[in-house]
C-alpha positions as CSV (number, residue, x, y, z in Angstrom):
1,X,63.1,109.3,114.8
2,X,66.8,109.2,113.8
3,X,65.8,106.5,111.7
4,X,63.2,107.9,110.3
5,X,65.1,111.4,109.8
6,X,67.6,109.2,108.3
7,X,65.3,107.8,105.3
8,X,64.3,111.6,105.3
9,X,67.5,113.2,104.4
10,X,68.7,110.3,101.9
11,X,65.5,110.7,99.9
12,X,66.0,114.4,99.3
13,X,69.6,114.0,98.8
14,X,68.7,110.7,96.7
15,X,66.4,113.3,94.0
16,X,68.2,116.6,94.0
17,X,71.3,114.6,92.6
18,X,68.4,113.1,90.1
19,X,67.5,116.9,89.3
20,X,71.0,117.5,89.1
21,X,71.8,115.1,86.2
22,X,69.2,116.6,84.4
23,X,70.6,120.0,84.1
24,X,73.7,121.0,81.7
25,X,76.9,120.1,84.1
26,X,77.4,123.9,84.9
27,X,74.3,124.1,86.3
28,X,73.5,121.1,88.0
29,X,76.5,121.5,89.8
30,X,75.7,125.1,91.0
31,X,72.1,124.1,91.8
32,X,73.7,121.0,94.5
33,X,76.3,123.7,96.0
34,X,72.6,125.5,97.1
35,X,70.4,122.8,98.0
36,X,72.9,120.1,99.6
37,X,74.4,122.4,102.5
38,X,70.8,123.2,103.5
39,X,69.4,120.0,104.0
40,X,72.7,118.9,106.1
41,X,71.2,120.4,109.3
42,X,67.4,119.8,108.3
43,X,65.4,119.6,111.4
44,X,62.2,118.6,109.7
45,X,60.3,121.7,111.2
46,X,59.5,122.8,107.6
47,X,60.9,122.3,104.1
48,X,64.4,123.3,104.0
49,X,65.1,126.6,102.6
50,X,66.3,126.9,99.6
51,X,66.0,130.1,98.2
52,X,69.2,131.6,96.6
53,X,70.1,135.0,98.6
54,X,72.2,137.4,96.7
């Protein structure tokens, strides 16, 4: 499983840095400050939250 989780959370990290580069530097930077803490703890019981809260 750790192994697996493993594969998991390098994947995601893997294509939100992907995303990332696509957006203007501002942006892309903002939008990994949201998503990357949230899949630091994922525990695969559902996709990771990611909605912004304000």
């Amino acid at each position: 499983m750790a192994a697996l989780e493993k594969t998991c959370v390098d994947a995601m990290t893997a294509h939100f840095h992907r995303v990332a580069v696509l957006m203007p530097p501002g942006e892309g930077e903002r939008y990994l400050a949201i998503v990357m803490p949230r899949i630091i703890d994922f525990d695969h019981r559902g996709a990771p939250y990611v909605q912004v809260r304000h």
